[in-house]
N, C-alpha and C positions, 0 to 999 in steps of 0.2 A: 504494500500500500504506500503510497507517493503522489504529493503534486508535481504532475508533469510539466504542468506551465504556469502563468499569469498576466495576463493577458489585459492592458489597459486602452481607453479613448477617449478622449477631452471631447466632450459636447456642449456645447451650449444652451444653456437655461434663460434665453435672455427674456426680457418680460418690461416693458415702459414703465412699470411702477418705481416706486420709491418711498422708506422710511425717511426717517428724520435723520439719517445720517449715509446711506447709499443709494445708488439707484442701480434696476439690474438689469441697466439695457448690453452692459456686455460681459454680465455672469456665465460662469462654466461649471460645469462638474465632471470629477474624474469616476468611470464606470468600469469596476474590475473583475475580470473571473478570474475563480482560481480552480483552475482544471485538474482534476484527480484522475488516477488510472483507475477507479472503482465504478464499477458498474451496480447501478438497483434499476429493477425492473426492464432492463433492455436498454437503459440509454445510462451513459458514461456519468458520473458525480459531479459536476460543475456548482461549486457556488457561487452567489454572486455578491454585488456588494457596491456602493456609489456615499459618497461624503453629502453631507447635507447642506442647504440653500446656503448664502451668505457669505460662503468663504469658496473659493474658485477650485478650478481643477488641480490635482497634484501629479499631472502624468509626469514630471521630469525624477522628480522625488521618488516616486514609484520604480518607475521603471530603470532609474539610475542607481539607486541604492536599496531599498527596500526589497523587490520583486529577486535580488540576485542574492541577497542574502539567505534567503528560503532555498531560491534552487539552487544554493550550492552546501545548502547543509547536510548532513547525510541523513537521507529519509528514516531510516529509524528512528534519528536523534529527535523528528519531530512525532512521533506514535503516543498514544498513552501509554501507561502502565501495561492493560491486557494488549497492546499491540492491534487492536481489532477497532482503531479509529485514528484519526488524527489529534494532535492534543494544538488546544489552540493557546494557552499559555507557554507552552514549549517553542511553538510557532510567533511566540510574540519576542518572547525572549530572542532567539534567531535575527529578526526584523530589528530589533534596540540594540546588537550587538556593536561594539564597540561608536555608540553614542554617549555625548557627554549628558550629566542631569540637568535641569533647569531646559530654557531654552522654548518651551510648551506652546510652540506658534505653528507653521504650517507643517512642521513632520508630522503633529498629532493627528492632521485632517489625514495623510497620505497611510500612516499605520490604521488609523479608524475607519480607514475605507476597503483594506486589507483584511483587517479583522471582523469584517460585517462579512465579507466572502469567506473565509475560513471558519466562521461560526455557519454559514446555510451549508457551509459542505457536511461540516462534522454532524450536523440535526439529520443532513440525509440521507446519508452514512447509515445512522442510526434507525434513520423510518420514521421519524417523529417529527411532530410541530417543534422550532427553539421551544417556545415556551414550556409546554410540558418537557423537554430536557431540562432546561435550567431549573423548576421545579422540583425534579428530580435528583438534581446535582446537590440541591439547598435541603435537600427534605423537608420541602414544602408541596399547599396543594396550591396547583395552577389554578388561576381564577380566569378563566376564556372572555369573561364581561368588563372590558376595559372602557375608561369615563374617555372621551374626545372633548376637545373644544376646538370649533372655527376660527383658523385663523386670517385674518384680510385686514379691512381698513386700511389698504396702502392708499398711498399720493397717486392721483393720476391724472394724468393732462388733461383738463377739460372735467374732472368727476366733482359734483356740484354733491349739496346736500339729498338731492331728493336719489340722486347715482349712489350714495353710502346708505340710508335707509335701505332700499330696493335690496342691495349687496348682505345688508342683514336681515332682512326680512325672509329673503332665500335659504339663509343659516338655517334661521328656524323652521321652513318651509320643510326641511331634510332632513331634521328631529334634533340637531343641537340645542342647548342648553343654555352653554356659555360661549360666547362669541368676542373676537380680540381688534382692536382697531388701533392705528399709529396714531402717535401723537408726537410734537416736539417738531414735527417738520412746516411749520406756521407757525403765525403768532397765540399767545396763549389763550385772546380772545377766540380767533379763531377757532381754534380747537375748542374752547369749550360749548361753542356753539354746535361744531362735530360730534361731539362728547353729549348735549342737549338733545340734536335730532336723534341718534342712534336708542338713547336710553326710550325719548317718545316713541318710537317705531317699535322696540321690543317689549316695554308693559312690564308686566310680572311676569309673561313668558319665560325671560331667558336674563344671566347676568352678564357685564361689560367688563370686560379687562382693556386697560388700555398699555401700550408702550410705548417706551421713549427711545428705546433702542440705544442707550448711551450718550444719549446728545446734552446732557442738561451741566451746568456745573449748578454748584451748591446753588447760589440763590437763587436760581431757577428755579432746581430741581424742588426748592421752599417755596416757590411762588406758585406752581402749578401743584403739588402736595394742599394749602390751603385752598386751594380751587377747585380739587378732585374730591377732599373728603365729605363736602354736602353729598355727594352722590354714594349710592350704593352698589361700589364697585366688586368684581371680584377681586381683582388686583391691580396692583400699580407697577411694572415691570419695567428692568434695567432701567434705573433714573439717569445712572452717572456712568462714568466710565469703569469697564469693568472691573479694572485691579484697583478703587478708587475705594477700599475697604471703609476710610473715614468716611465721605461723603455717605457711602450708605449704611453706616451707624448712625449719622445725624437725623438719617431721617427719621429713624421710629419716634424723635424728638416732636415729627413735625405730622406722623402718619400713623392713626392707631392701626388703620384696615390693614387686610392683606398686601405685602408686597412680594415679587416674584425676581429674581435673579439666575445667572449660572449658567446660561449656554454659550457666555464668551469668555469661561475659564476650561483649562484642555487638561486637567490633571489631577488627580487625588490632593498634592498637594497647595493647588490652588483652591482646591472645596475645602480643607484644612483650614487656612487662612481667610477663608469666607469666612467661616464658621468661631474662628478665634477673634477676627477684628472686625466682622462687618453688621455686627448687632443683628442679626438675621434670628428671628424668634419664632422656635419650633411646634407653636402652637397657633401659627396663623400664616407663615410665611412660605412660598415654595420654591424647590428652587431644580434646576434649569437644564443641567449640566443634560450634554448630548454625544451621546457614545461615540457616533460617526465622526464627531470633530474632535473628538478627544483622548485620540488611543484607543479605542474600540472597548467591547465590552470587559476584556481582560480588566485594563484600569479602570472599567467603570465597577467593577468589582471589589477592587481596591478604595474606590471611594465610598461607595455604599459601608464598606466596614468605619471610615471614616465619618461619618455618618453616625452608624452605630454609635462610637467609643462619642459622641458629640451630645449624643440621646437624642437624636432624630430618626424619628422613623421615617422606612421609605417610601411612606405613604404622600410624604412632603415632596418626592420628587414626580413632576411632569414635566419629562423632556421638550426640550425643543426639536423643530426639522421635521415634525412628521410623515416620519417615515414605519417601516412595516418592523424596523430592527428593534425600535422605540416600544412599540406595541409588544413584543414578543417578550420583552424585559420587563413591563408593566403587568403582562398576566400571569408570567411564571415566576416573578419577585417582589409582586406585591408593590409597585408603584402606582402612584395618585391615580395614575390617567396616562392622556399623550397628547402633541399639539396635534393640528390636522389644518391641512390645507384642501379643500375643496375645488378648487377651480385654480389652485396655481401650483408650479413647478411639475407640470407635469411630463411626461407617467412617470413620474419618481414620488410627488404627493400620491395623498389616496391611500384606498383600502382594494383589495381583492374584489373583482368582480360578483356583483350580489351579496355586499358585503353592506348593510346597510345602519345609520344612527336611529336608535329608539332612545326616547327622553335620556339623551346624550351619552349613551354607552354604545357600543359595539359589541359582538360577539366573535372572537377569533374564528377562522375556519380552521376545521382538520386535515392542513395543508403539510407534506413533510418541509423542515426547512425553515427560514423564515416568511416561507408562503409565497415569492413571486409567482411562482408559474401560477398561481391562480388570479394574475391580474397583467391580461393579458394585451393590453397595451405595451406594457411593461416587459414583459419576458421575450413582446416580440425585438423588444430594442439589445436585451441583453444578450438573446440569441444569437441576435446578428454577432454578437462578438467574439464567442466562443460556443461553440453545440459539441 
């Protein structure tokens, strides 16, 4: 048993939108297989695996350092224990070899993109959904009924108020719950006028999280906190920038409701230092971290323990990037939820085909893997890369 190859393609994700801090008219993403000689059911072991929205493609990273450290390790040294799988912390270890510590920027997108492919191989390998694996790894029970939330309310040329109603009306239309919109990329009247119509259009239906996506420094980030808390938000997400530990201790000064952080820290010990200096309070707060941009699940592993020894449960965690890797972590370990994007980054958003939201949960399918092949926009683009 051996990966044979690795196999990567920069594509482009681009889309005219834009937060309060980027626009993604010329986003990429890198899409990886990683090709096994193991055969189930007739066709060869391929997993797959792509880094999530926001941070751009990593094929040079990949393909020039990471991918040739695997194929030249000797395939045993990457097997588990019984020999009768791949071991993906073996395989991770391999990929970090001779890396220095610290440093948590774009390698973590290029290993987290690797490690999303090396996790759907070893799940189908096995015959199983991730989730019920990683359940079974935890000696836990898998929970298949994962919470989503919509994510949208970008900037868009020309999108007026009655364009951002309509946009979350449709959320709810498809049985969301909680629904997310940007803020920070206008003035702050503005936005709360944004912030006004969306809350009018959704009623007691559904609740509003908004983000800043990092754009705010402190008195901003005060100025718009005293302007968000009349409303009854779900949360207030990335106010500051992200390694900006004090600013987001100041806030709980200014914020009693929920706030949300952590998908633009790439490491265990960056959730460490969240959690030591960023006044992040584990009885209303959530936070963020995203496997795909952050060393893959291996270190999201390592963090969850981090976590633990912090006395947060990992109920508090709902990743960013909504993706299918995200979900598979949420029902086999017990995390909050997952984001969701509905109508963008696609076929990389989304859920498996007839895969649908009821009063804002999902139900996993019993797909091997982390379920692509059952979303078939999707696998037909991955296919093209490797079959």
């Amino acid at each position: 048993m051996r990966i044979i190859d690795i196999c990567e393609v920069t594509k482009p994700i681009a889309s005219p939108i834009r937060n309060a801090y980027i626009d993604f008219s010329k986003m990429t993403a890198s899409l990886v297989a990683v090709v096994t000689d193991v055969v189930r059911d007739g066709r060869r072991v391929i997993g797959y695996g792509f880094n999530s929205n926001g941070r751009y493609g990593q094929g040079g990273l990949i393909r020039e350092r990471f991918r040739n450290r695997i194929l030249e390790a000797a395939p045993e040294s990457l097997l588990n224990e019984a020999g009768d799988n791949l071991d993906p912390h073996r395989i991770w270890s391999a990929m970090m070899a001779n890396e220095k510590p610290g440093g948590h920027g774009e390698r973590s997108v290029a290993v987290g993109t690797i490690d999303m492919a090396v996790w759907d191989a070893v799940a189908k390998i096995a015959g199983k959904p991730l989730f019920r694996l990683l359940a079974e790894m935890k000696g836990l029970e898998a929970n298949p009924k994962v919470f989503v939330y919509a994510a949208g309310g970008y900037y868009y040329p020309g999108k007026d108020d009655s364009a951002l109603r309509r946009e979350m009306r449709g959320y709810l239309d498809r049985g969301y719950t909680v629904v997310k919109m940007k803020i920070g990329g206008a003035s702050i009247d503005e936005d709360q006028r944004r912030i006004e119509a969306v809350l009018d259009e959704i009623g007691a239906d559904a609740k509003l999280a908004v983000d800043a996506n990092g754009r705010f420094d402190l008195e901003t980030a005060i100025a718009y906190a005293k302007m968000l808390r009349q409303y009854p938000l779900f949360w207030y997400e990335e106010i500051g920038d992200p390694l900006d530990y004090a600013l987001q201790a100041a806030m709980s000064e200014f914020y009693d409701a929920p706030m949300a952080t952590g998908e633009n820290l790439f490491s265990h010990q960056d959730a460490r230092n969240l959690l030591r200096y960023g006044g992040m309070r584990p009885d209303r707060d959530y936070l963020q971290f995203d496997c795909a941009l952050s060393y893959g699940l291996v270190e999201y592993l390592k963090t969850l323990d981090v976590l633990h020894q912090f006395g947060w449960s990992p109920s508090r965690c709902i990743p960013h990037g909504g993706h299918q890797m995200s979900l598979n972590i949420a029902a086999g370990l017990g995390l909050g939820g997952n984001e969701s994007y509905p109508d963008l980054f696609q076929p990389y958003g989304g859920f498996p085909d007839g895969v649908q939201v009821a009063d804002g949960y999902i139900t996993m399918p019993e797909l091997p893997g982390i379920g692509f092949e059952g979303k078939s926009d999707l696998i037909r683009v991955m296919r093209d890369l490797a079959t």
